[in-house]
Legacy VTK file of the C-alpha trace (Angstrom):
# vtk DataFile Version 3.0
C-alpha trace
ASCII
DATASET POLYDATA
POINTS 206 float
-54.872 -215.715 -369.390
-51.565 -214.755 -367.992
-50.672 -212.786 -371.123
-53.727 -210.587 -371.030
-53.969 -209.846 -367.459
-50.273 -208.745 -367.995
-51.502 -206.429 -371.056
-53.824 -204.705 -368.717
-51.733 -203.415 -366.119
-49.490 -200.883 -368.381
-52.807 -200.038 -369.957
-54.305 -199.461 -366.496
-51.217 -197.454 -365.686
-51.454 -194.758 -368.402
-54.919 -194.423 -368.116
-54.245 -193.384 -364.012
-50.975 -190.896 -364.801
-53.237 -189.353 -367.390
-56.077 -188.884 -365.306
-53.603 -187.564 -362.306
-54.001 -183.873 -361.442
-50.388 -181.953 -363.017
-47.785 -181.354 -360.022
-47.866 -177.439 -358.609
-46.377 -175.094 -359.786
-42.503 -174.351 -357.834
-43.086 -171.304 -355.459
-41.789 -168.155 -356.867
-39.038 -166.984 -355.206
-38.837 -163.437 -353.773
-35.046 -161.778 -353.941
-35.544 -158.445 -352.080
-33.401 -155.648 -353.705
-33.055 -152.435 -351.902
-32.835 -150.569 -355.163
-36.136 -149.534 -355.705
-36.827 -148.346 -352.013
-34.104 -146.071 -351.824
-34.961 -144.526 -355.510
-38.766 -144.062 -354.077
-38.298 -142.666 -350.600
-35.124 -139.875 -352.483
-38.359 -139.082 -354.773
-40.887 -139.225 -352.352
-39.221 -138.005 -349.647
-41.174 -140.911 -347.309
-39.094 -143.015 -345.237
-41.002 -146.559 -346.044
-38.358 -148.645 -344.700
-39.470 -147.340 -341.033
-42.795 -149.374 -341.575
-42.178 -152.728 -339.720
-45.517 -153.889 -340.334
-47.729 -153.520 -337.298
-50.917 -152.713 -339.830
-52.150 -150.155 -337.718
-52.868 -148.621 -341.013
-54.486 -150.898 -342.578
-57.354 -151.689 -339.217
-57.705 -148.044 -339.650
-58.337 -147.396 -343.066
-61.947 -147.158 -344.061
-61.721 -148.046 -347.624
-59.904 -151.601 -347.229
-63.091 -153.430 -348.248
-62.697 -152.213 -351.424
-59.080 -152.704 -352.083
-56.897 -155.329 -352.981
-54.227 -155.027 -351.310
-54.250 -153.449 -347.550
-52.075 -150.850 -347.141
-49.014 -152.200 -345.313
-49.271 -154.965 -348.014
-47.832 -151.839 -350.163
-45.420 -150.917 -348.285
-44.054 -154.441 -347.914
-43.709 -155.267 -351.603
-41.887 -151.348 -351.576
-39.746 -152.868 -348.886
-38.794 -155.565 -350.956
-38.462 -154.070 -354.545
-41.243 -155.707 -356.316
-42.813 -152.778 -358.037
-44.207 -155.459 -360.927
-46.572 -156.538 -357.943
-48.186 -153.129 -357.832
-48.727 -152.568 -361.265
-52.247 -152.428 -362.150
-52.981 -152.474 -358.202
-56.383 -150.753 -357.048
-55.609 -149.790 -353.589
-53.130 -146.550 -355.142
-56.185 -145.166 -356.349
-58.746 -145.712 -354.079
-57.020 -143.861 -351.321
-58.876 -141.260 -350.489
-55.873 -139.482 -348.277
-57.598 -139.393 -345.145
-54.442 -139.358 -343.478
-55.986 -142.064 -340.534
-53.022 -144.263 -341.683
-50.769 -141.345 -340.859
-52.111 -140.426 -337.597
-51.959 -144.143 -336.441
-48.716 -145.168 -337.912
-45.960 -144.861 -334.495
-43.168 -144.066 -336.874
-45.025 -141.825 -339.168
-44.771 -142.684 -342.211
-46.851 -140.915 -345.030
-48.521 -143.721 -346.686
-51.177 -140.661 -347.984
-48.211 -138.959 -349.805
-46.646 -142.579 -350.879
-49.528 -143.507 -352.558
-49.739 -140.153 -354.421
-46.249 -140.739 -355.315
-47.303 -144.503 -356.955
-50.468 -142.962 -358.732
-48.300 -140.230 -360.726
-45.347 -143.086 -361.000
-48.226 -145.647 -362.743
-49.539 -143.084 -364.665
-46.529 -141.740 -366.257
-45.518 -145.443 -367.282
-48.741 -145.481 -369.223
-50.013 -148.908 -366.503
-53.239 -150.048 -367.249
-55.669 -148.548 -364.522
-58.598 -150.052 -363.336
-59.984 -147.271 -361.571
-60.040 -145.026 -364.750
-62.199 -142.521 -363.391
-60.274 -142.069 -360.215
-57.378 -141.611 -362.573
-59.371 -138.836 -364.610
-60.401 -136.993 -361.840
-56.661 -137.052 -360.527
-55.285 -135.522 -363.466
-58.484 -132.875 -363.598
-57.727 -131.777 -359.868
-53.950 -131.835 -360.591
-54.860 -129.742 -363.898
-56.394 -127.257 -361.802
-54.353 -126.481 -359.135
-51.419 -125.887 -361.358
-54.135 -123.118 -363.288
-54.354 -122.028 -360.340
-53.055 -122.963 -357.323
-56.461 -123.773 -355.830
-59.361 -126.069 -357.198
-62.635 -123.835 -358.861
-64.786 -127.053 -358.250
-67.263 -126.268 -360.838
-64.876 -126.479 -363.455
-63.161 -129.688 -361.607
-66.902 -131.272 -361.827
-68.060 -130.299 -365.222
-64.820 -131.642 -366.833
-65.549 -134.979 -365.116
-68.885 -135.331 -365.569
-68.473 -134.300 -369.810
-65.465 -137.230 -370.036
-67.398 -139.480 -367.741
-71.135 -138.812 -369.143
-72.506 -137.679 -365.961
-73.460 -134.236 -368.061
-76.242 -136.261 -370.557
-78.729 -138.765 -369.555
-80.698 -139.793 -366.737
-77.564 -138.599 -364.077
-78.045 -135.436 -365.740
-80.948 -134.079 -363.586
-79.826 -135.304 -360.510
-75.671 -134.173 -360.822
-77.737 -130.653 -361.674
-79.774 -130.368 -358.803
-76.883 -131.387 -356.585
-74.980 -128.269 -357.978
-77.590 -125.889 -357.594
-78.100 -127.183 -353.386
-74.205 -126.793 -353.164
-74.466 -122.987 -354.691
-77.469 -121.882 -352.584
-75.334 -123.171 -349.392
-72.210 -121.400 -350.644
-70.045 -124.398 -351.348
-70.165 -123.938 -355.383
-68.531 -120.654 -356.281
-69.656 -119.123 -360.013
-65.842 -117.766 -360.304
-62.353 -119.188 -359.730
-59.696 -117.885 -357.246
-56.217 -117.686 -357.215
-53.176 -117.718 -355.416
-51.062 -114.558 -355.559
-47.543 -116.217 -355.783
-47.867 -117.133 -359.195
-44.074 -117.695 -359.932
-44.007 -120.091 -356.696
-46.758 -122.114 -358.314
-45.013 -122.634 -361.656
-41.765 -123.480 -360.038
-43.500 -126.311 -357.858
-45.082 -127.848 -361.187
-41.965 -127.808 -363.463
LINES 1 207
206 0 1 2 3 4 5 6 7 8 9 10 11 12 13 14 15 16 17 18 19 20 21 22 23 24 25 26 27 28 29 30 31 32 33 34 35 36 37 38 39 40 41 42 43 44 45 46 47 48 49 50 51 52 53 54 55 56 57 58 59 60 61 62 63 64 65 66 67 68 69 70 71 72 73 74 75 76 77 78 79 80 81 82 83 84 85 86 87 88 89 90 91 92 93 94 95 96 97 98 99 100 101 102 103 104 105 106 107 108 109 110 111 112 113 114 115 116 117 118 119 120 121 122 123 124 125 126 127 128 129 130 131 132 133 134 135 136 137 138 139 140 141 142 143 144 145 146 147 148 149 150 151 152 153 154 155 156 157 158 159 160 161 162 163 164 165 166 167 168 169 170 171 172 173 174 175 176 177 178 179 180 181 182 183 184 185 186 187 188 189 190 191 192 193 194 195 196 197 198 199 200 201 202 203 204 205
């Protein structure tokens, strides 16, 4: 009897360890370099290390529902040179540059032209974007101005809605009839304008 009760208990033993839940995961460890924050506010020429996270722009913004990181959550991971935490990160494209973040912030700093700064970075790296028409319509208005040096928002609209599929099908109709309302109340011109300082326009997109 001895000898099988003694049997048992190693049995019993390996059955419990296998059965036990595997230990966490060590916490990653953040190293914050001061690298990457200098190189982004020399190109973007805003001063992100001013932020000292009061998230005044973040209570503001009205699009936070929708992101997934707030705003000041950007700034931070800026702040502390993890770029690889923004890649593939919604909130750059969903800003709509509102500027409410600016006008709250009490050291002023641009988030609007930061985040336009991180959608051109993440799209010249080639990161996946999950907000792909956001990104197409982006490059489209971008596209235009330089043409330009204002946006003919007829052509801005019918190259989104051909790449996007907004021209065929049952949106058809209705993107129509919105464009006809907007030209009979004057906010749909039927030819493009354009700045006069051409050479001042090509210089600023070289």
């Amino acid at each position: 009897m001895s000898h099988t009760t003694g049997g048992a208990a190693p049995e019993t033993a390996r059955v419990q360890a296998a059965a036990a839940p595997p230990p966490p995961p060590p916490e990653e460890v953040i190293r914050p370099s001061g690298r990457w924050l200098a190189q982004v506010e020399a190109a973007s020429g805003v001063k992100a290390g001013a932020c000292f996270g009061c998230k005044k722009c973040s209570n503001g913004c009205p699009l936070t529902f929708a992101m997934d990181l707030h705003p000041y959550q950007v700034v931070r991971y800026l702040q502390l040179g993890q770029m690889q935490r923004l890649e593939g990160c919604r909130t750059i494209w969903l800003c709509a540059s509102c500027q409410t973040c600016l006008t709250r912030c009490p050291n002023q700093v641009d988030l609007p032209r930061l985040m336009d700064f991180l959608k051109e970075t993440m799209a010249r790296r080639g990161q996946a974007v999950e907000e792909e028409r956001t990104l197409l319509f982006h490059q489209l208005f971008l596209k235009g101005v330089a043409k330009r040096g204002r946006v003919f928002e007829g052509e801005l609209m019918a190259g989104y809605l051909l790449k996007t599929g907004g021209a065929f099908g049952p949106e058809a109709l209705a993107n129509a009839k919105l464009g006809l309302i907007m030209f009979r109340k004057g906010r749909l011109k039927l030819l493009p304008a354009r700045i006069k300082d051409r050479a001042w326009l090509k210089e600023l997109f070289k």
